[in-house]
Residue frames relative to the residue before (quaternion, step in Angstrom):
aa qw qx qy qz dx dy dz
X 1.0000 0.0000 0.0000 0.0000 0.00 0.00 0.00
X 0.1747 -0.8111 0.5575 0.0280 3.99 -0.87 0.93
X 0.2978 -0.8112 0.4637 0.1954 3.12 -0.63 0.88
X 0.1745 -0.6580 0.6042 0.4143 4.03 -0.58 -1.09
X 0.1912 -0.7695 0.6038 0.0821 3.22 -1.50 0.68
X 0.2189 -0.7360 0.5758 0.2809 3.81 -0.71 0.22
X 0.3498 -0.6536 0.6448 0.1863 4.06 -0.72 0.71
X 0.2668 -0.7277 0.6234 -0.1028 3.63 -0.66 1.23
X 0.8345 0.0434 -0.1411 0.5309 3.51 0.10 1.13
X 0.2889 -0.8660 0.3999 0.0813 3.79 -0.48 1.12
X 0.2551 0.8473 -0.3835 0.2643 3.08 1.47 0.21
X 0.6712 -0.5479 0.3854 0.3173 3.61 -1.61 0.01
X 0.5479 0.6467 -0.2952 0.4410 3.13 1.40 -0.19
X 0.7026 0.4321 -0.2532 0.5055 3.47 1.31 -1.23
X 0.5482 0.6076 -0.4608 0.3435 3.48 0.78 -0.81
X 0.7664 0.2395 -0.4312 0.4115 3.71 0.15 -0.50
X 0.6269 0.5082 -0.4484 0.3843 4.13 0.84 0.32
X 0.3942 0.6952 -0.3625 0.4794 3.37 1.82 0.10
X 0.6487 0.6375 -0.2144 0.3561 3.11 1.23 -1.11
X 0.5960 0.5299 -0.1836 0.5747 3.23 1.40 -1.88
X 0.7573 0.2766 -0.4074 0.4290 3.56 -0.16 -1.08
X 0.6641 0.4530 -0.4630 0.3733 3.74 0.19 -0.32
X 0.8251 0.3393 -0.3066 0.3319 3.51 0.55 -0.26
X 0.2928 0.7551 -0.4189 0.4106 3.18 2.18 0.99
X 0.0312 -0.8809 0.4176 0.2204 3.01 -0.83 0.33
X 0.1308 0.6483 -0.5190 0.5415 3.08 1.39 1.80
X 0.7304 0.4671 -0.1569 0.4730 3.81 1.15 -0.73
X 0.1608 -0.8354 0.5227 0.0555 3.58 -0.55 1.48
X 0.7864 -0.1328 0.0380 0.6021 3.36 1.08 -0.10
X 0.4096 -0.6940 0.5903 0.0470 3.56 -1.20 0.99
X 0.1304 0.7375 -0.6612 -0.0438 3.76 -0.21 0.58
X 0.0687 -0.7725 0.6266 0.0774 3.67 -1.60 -0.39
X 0.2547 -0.7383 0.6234 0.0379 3.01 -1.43 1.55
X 0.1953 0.6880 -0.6825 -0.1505 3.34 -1.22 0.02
X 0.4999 -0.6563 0.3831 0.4154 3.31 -1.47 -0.68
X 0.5720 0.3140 -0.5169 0.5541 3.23 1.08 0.93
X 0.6422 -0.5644 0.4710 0.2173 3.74 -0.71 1.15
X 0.7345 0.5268 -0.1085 0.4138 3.15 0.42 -1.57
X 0.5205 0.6478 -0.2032 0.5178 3.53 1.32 -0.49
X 0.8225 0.2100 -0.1911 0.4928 3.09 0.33 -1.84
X 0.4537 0.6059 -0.4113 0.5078 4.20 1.37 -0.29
X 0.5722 0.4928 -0.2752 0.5949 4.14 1.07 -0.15
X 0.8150 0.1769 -0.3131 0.4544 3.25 0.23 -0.58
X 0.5214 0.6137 -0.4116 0.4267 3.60 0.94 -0.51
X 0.5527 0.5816 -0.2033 0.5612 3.54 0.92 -1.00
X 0.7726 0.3945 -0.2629 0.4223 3.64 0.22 -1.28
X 0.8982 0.2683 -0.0188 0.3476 3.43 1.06 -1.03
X 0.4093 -0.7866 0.2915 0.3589 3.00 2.26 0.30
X 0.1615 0.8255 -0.4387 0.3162 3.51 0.86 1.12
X 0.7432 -0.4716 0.3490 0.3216 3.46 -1.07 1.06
X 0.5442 -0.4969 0.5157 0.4370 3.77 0.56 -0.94
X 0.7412 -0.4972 0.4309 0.1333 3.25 -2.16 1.19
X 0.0649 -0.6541 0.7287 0.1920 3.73 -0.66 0.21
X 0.6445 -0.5136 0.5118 0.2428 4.05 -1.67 0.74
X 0.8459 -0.0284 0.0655 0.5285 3.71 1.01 -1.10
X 0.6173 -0.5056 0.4422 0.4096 3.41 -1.08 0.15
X 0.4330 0.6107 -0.3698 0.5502 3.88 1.89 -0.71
X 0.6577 0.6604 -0.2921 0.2143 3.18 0.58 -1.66
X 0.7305 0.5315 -0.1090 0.4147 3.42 1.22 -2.05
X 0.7182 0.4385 -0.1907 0.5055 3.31 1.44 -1.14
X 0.4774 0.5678 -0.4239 0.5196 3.88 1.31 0.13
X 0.6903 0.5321 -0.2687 0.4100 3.48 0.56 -1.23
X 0.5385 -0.6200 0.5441 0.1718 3.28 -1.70 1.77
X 0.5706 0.7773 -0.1349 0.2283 3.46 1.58 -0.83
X 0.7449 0.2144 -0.0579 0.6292 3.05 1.67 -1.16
X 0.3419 -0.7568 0.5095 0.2252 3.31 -1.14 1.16
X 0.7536 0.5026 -0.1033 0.4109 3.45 1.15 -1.40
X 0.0956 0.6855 -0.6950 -0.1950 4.33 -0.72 -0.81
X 0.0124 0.6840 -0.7258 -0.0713 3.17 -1.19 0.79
X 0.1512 -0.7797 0.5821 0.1745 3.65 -0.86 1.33
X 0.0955 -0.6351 0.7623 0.0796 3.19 -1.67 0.71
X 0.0178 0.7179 -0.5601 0.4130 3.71 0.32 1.57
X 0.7055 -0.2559 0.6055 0.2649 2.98 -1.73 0.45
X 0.2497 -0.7695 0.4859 0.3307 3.46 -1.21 0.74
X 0.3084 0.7820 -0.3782 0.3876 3.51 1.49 0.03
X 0.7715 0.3320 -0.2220 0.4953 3.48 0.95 -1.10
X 0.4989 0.7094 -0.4283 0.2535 3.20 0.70 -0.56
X 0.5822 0.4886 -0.5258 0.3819 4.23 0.73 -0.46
X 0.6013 0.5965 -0.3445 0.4050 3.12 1.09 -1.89
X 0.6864 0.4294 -0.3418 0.4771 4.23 -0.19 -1.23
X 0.7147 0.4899 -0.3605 0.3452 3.73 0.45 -0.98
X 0.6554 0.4511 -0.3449 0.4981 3.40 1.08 -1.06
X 0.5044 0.5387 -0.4536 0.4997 3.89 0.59 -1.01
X 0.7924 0.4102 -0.3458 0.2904 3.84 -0.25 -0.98
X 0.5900 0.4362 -0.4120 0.5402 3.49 1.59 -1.23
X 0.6036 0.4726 -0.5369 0.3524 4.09 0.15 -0.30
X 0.5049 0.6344 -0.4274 0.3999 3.66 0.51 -1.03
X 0.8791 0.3409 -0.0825 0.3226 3.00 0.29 -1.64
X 0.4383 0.5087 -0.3726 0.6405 3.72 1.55 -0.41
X 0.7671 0.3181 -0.3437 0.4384 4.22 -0.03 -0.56
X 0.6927 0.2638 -0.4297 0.5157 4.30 0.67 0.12
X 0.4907 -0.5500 0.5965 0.3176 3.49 -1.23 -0.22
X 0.2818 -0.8076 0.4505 0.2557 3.41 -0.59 1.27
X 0.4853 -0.6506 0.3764 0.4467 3.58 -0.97 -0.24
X 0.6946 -0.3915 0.1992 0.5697 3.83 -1.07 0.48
X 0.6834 0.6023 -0.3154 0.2661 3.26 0.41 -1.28
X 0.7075 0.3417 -0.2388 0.5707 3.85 1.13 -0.24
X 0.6528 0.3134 -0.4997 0.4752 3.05 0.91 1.48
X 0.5385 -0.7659 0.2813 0.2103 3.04 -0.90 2.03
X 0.5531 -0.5728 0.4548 0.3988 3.23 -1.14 0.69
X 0.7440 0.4412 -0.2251 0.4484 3.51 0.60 -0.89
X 0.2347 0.6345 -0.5997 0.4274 4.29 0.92 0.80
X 0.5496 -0.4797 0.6729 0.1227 3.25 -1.46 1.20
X 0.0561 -0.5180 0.8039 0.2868 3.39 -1.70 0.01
X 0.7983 -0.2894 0.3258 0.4157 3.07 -2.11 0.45
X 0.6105 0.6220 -0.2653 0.4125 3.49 0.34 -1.38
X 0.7951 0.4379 -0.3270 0.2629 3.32 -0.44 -1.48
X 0.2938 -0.8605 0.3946 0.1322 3.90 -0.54 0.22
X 0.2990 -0.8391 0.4149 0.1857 3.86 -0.61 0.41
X 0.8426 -0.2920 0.1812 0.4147 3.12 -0.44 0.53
X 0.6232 0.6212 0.0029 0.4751 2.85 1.01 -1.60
X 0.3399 -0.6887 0.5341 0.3533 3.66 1.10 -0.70
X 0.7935 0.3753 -0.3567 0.3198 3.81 0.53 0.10
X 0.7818 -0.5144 0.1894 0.2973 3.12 -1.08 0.68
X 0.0937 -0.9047 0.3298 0.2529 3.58 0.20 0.68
């Protein structure tokens, strides 16, 4: 099963993890957002990637992307994380993004507590 991701910051750092996820093959398509356009059109270009999203709103609206990896400032990073966990608390994911390996309530650990 493959997922898509959207790369969250066009910088020199991401370009060489653009690389990796594109030559996963857990990875159906790579998009990227920054906030200069021109950036993420450079790296798409550079690395043959899926295509640009307009905003960081943009990436987290879209039925398209399952994943965000940010390459951001590390300042920004609470602010993008929380946005993404809302995104994702307000749609209904599909089955497939629930891990095979989740506990039910029930099931127990070693330990005797609930895991």
């Amino acid at each position: 099963m493959t997922f898509s991701l959207a790369i969250v910051g066009a910088g020199q750092f991401s370009a060489r993890f653009a690389e990796l996820f594109a030559a996963h093959p857990g990875v159906a398509a790579v998009h990227v957002a920054d906030l200069l356009p021109e950036r993420a059109e450079r790296l798409v270009a550079a690395e043959g990637l899926a295509g640009t999203f307009p905003s960081y709103e943009a990436v987290l609206d879209s039925p398209a992307i399952d994943a965000v990896a940010l390459f951001t400032q590390r300042w920004t990073h609470g602010p993008l994380v929380l946005a993404a966990l809302r995104a994702a608390s307000t749609s209904s994911p599909p089955s497939r993004w629930r891990s095979p390996w989740r506990r039910s309530p029930r099931s127990s650990t070693r330990s005797g507590r609930a895991g």
